[in-house]
C-alpha positions in Angstrom: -43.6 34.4 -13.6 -46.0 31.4 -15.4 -49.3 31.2 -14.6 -48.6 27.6 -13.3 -46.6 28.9 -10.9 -49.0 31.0 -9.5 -51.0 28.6 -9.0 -48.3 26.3 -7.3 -47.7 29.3 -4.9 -52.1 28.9 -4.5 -51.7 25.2 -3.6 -48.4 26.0 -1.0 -44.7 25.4 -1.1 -42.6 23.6 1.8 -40.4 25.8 3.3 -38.4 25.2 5.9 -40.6 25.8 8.8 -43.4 24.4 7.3 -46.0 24.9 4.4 -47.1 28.2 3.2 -49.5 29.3 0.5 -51.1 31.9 -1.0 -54.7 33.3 -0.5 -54.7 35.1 -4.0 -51.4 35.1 -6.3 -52.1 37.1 -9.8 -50.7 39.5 -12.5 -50.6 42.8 -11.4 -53.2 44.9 -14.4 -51.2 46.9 -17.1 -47.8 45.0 -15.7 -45.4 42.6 -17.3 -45.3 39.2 -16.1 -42.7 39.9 -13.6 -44.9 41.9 -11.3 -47.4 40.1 -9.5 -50.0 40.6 -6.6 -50.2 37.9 -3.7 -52.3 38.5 -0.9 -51.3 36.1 2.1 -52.0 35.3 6.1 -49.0 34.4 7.4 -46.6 36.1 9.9 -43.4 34.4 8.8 -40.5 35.9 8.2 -39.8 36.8 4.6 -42.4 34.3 3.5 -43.5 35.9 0.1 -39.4 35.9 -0.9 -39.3 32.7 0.3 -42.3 31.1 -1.5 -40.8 32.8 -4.9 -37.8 31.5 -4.3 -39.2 28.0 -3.5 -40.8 28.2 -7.1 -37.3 29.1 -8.6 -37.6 33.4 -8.8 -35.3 35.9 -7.5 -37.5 38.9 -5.7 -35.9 42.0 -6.9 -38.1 44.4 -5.4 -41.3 43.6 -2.7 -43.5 46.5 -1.4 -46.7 45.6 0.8 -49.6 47.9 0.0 -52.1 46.2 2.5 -51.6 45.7 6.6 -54.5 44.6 8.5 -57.3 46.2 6.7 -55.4 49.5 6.0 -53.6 50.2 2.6 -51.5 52.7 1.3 -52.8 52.3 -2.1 -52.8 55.9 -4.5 -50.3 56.9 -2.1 -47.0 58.5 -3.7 -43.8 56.2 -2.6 -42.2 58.6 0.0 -45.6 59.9 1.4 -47.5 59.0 4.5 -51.4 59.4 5.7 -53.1 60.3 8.9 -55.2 57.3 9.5 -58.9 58.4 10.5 -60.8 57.7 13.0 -62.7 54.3 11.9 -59.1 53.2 11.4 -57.7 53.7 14.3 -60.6 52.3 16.2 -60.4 49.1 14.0 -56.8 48.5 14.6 -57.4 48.7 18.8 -60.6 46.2 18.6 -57.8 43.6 16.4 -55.5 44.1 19.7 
């Protein structure tokens, strides 16, 4: 992925039910270029395949690490958390 185009992904891409950006698009630390971070707001279906594909890249693999305010990141793929208390009071105000 160029720099450019994570910019372009910054500025938005037309997709077919409308325009869609990116709140943050960067390298991923210690990665290659083909691993990259993008933070976004949108609900739509597929949208970060979508946008990469609108840009001309193939996603081989996606995994989301953040979903409203909680993460799962230091977490081993495969393994699961018990969300405290704070959480789970958060995520019922957001109803």
């Amino acid at each position: 992925v160029s720099r450019e185009d994570l910019e372009r992904l910054m500025r938005g891409v037309d997709l077919e039910d409308g325009r869609s950006r990116a709140e943050e698009a960067s390298f991923v630390d210690g990665a290659s270029n083909h691993e990259i971070g993008i933070e976004i707001r949108s609900g739509k279906s597929q949208v970060v395949k979508r946008m990469l594909e609108a840009v001309g890249y193939q996603v081989l693999k996606l995994d989301r690490v953040m979903f409203a305010g909680l993460t799962k990141k230091d977490l081993p793929r495969g393994y699961y958390r018990h969300l405290t208390e704070q959480e789970v009071a958060f995520l019922k105000m957001s109803k």
